[in-house]
N, C-alpha and C positions, 0 to 999 in steps of 0.2 A: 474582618476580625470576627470569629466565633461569639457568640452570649456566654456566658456562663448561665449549664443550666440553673433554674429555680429548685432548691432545695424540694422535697418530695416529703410532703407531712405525714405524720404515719395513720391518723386517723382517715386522709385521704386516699392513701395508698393500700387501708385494709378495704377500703370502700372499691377501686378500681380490682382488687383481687377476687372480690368476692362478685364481684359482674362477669368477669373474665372465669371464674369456675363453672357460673349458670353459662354463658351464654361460647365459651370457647372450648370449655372443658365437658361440656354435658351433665354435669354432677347433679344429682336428685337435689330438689328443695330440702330435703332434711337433710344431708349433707353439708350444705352451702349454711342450714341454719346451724349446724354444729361447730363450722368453722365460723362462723360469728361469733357464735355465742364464746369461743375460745378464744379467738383475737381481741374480743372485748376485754374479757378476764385478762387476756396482757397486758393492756392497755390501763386497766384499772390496778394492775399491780406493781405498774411503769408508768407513773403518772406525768416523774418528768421526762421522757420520752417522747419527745413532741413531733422528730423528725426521723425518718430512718435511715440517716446518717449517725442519728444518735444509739444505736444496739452498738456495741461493742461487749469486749468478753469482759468489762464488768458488768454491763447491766445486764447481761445471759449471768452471768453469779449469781447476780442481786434478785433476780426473774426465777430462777431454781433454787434460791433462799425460801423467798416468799410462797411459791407454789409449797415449800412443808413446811409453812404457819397455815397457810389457804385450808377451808374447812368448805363443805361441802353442804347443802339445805338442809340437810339434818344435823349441823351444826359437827361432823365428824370431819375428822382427817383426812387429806387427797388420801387413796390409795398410790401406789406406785406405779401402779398401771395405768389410774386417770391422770398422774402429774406426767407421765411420757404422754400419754394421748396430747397434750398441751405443749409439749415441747415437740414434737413430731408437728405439728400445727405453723407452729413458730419457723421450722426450717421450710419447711413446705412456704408458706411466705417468702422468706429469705431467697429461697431458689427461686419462686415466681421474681421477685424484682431483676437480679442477678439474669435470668434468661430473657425473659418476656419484659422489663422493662428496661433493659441494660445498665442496672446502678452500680455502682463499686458499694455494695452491703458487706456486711460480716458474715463471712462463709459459713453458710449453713452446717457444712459438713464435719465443723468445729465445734459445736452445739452436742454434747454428748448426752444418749440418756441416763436415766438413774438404772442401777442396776435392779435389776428381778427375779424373784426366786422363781422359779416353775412354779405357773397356775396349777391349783387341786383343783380340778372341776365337781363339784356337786351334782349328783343323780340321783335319782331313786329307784327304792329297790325294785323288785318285780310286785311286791304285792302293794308296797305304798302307790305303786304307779296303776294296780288294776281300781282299788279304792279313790286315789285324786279323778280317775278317766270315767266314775260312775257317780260321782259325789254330785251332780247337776240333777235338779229336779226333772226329768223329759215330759213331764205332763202338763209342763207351763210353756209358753212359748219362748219365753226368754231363757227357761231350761235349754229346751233344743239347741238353742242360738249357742247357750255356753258349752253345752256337750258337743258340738260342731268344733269350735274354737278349739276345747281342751284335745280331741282327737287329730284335729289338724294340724297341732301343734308336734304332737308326740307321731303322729304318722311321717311327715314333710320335715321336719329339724327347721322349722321356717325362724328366721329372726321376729321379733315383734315388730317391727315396723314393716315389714315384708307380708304378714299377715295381714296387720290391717289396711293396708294399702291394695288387695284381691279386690278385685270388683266379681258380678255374677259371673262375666260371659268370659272369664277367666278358667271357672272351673268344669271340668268335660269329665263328667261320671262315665262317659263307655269309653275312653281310654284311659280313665284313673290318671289322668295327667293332669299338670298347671304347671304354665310356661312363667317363672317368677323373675321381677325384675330386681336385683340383689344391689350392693355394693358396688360404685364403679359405674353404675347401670350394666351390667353384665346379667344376661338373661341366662336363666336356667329352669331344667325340667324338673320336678321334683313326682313323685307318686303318691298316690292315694290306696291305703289299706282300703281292704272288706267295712271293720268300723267306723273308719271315717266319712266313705262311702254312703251308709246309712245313714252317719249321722246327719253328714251335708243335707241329702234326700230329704230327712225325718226336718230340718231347720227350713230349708225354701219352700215346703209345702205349706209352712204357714205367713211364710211372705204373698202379702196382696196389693202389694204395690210396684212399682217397675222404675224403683230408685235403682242405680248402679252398683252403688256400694257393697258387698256379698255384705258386712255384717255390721247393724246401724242398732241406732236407738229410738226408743217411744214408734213402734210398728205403728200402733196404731193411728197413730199424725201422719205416717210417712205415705200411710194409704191416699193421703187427698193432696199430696206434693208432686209434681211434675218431675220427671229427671232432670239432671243427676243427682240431686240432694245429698253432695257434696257434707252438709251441714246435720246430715243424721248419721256420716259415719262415726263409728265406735271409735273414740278417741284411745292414744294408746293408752293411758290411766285408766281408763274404765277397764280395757282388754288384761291390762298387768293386776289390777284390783281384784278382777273376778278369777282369776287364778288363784291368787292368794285367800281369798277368800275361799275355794275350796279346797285352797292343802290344809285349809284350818278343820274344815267341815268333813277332813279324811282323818284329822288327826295324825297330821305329818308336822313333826315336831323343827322339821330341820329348813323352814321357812323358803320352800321352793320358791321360784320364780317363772317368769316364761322360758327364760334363759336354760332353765332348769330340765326342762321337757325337751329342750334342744339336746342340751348333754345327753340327757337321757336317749334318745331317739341313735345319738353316734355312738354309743355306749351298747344300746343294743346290738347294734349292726356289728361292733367289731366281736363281740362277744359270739354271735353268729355266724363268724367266719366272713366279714366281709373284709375286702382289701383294703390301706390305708389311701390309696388312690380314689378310688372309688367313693368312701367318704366324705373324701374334700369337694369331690365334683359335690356330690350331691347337699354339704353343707355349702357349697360358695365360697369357700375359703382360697385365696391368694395365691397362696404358701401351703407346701403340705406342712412346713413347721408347725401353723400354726394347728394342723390337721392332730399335730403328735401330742399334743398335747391330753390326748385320748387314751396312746398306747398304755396308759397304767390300768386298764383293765383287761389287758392280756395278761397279767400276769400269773391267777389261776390257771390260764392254760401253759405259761411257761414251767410252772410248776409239774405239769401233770405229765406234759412231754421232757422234765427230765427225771420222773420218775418212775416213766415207760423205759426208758433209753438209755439211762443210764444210772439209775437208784440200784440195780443189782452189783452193779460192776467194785 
C-alpha cells in the first residue's frame, strides 16, 4: 500500500526551486535573486497560502488584486509590466512543480497576464546624447572611469548588470570585441566604437592595481588589494547614479536612465539602416517581439519613402 504523499509547503517548495534554477538550470546569481525576491513578494501577499496545494484560481484573484494595491520603494504603483514580471514568476514556479516535481498544481497556463499597452521607449536626442557622453570630468580619474561607463553603455546597448559584471580580461581593444554573458547566460558579442575605445584606454591607464573587476571603487585602496577584489566592484546603484547624475549635469530634462543609452544605442542603429534582426542579436533579446518594440523610429523614414513614391501620384 502506497504513502500518501507529505503535502509540499510553499515556502519549501520556493526554497527547492530556487536551488534547482542555480544548480539545474544554470540561471545567473541575479536571476535566481530576482526570482526570490518575487516569490517572496507572493508569499507575502498570500500569507495564507501556506501549501501549494493551496493556489487555486481564487488565490491567483486574490494574488492579481493585491499586486494593483502593491506599491513599489518609492512608495508608487506596480506598473503593468512589473505586476506581469510577478505573475510570469508565479507560472514559472507552477510549471516547475507540475514538470520537475510531479504535483497536481494549478496550471499555470490558466494564470493570465494583465494586458499592456505597447512600451514608448525613451531616447535621446543626438545632441542631448553628444552633451550626456562629455558631461564626465576626464582629467579626474574617476572622470575616466565614468566617460568609459557612459560610452560603453551607448556603444554595446549593454543592460546595467551586463556592464557591471565585465571584468578587465573581458575587454580586447584590437578587436573591439567583448564576448558578454546576458540573459539565460547566453553569450554574446557585442563591439566597441573609436570613442569608447579611447575611452576604455584613457580609464585602465590609471588602474594600478590588478583587481578583476573592469570598473570599481576607491582606486586608490584597490592598489594594495590582492585579486579579485570582488568587493571594489562598482555596485549597480553607484553605476545607475552616476548616469543620472550626468543627464542632470547635461541638462537633460527627460531624466534618462542606463536603460536609456540602451534605447538610445537600438535607436540609432535602426535609424542608420540596420536590420531588425540584427538588433536583437546584438541587444540579446529572445524574441524579435521584443526587438519591435524599437520599430517607431522608422517612421520618419516611412514617411519619406512615401513621399518619394507615392506623394506625386
Amino acid at each position: 500500500m502506497s504513502k500518501t504523499p507529505t503535502p509540499l509547503g510553499f515556502a519549501q517548495a520556493v526554497d527547492r526551486y530556487l536551488v534547482y534554477l542555480q544548480t539545474e538550470e544554470n540561471k545567473s546569481p541575479l536571476t535566481v535573486r530576482n526570482y526570490r525576491e518575487s516569490l517572496t513578494l507572493t508569499q507575502s501577499l498570500l500569507p495564507h497560502v501556506l501549501l501549494v496545494s493551496d493556489i487555486n484560481k481564487d488565490t491567483v484573484r486574490d494574488f492579481k488584486f493585491k499586486l494593483g494595491e502593491a506599491t513599489s520603494k518609492n512608495l508608487r504603483p506596480l506598473s503593468v509590466r512589473t505586476r506581469n514580471h510577478h505573475i510570469t514568476i508565479l507560472r514559472a514556479f507552477l510549471r516547475y512543480l507540475l514538470q520537475e516535481e510531479e504535483l497536481d498544481v494549478y496550471p499555470p497556463d490558466r494564470i493570465r497576464r494583465f494586458k499592456e499597452t505597447q512600451r514608448q521607449v525613451k531616447v535621446l536626442t543626438a545632441e542631448e546624447l553628444v552633451r550626456m557622453l562629455d558631461a564626465p570630468d576626464t582629467s579626474t580619474r574617476n572622470g575616466k572611469r565614468d566617460a568609459a561607463i557612459m560610452k560603453l553603455f551607448f556603444s554595446t546597448g549593454l543592460r546595467l548588470a551586463e556592464l557591471r559584471s565585465l571584468n578587465c580580461k573581458d575587454i580586447n581593444v584590437q578587436t573591439r570585441e567583448i564576448s558578454v554573458r546576458g540573459k539565460r547566460g547566453k553569450i554574446r558579442v557585442v563591439f566597441l566604437s573609436d570613442s569608447a575605445v579611447d575611452a576604455l584606454k584613457e580609464y585602465l591607464d590609471t588602474r594600478t592595481d590588478h583587481l578583476v573587476p573592469l570598473f570599481i571603487r576607491n582606486p586608490d585602496k584597490a592598489a594594495n588589494i590582492m585579486p579579485p577584489g570582488e568587493n571594489f566592484r562598482l555596485s549597480r546603484i553607484s553605476i545607475y547614479n552616476l548616469v543620472k547624475k550626468y543627464a542632470l549635469q547635461a541638462g537633460i530634462v527627460t531624466d534618462p536612465s542606463p536603460h536609456t543609452l540602451r534605447h538610445s544605442f537600438a535607436t540609432d542603429l535602426l535609424r542608420n539602416g540596420a536590420d531588425l534582426r540584427s538588433v536583437q542579436e546584438l541587444l540579446g533579446h529572445k524574441d524579435l517581439s521584443t526587438t519591435q518594440i524599437y520599430t517607431h523610429v522608422t517612421n520618419p523614414q516611412l514617411k519619406e519613402v512615401h513621399k518619394k513614391f507615392h506623394g506625386t501620384k
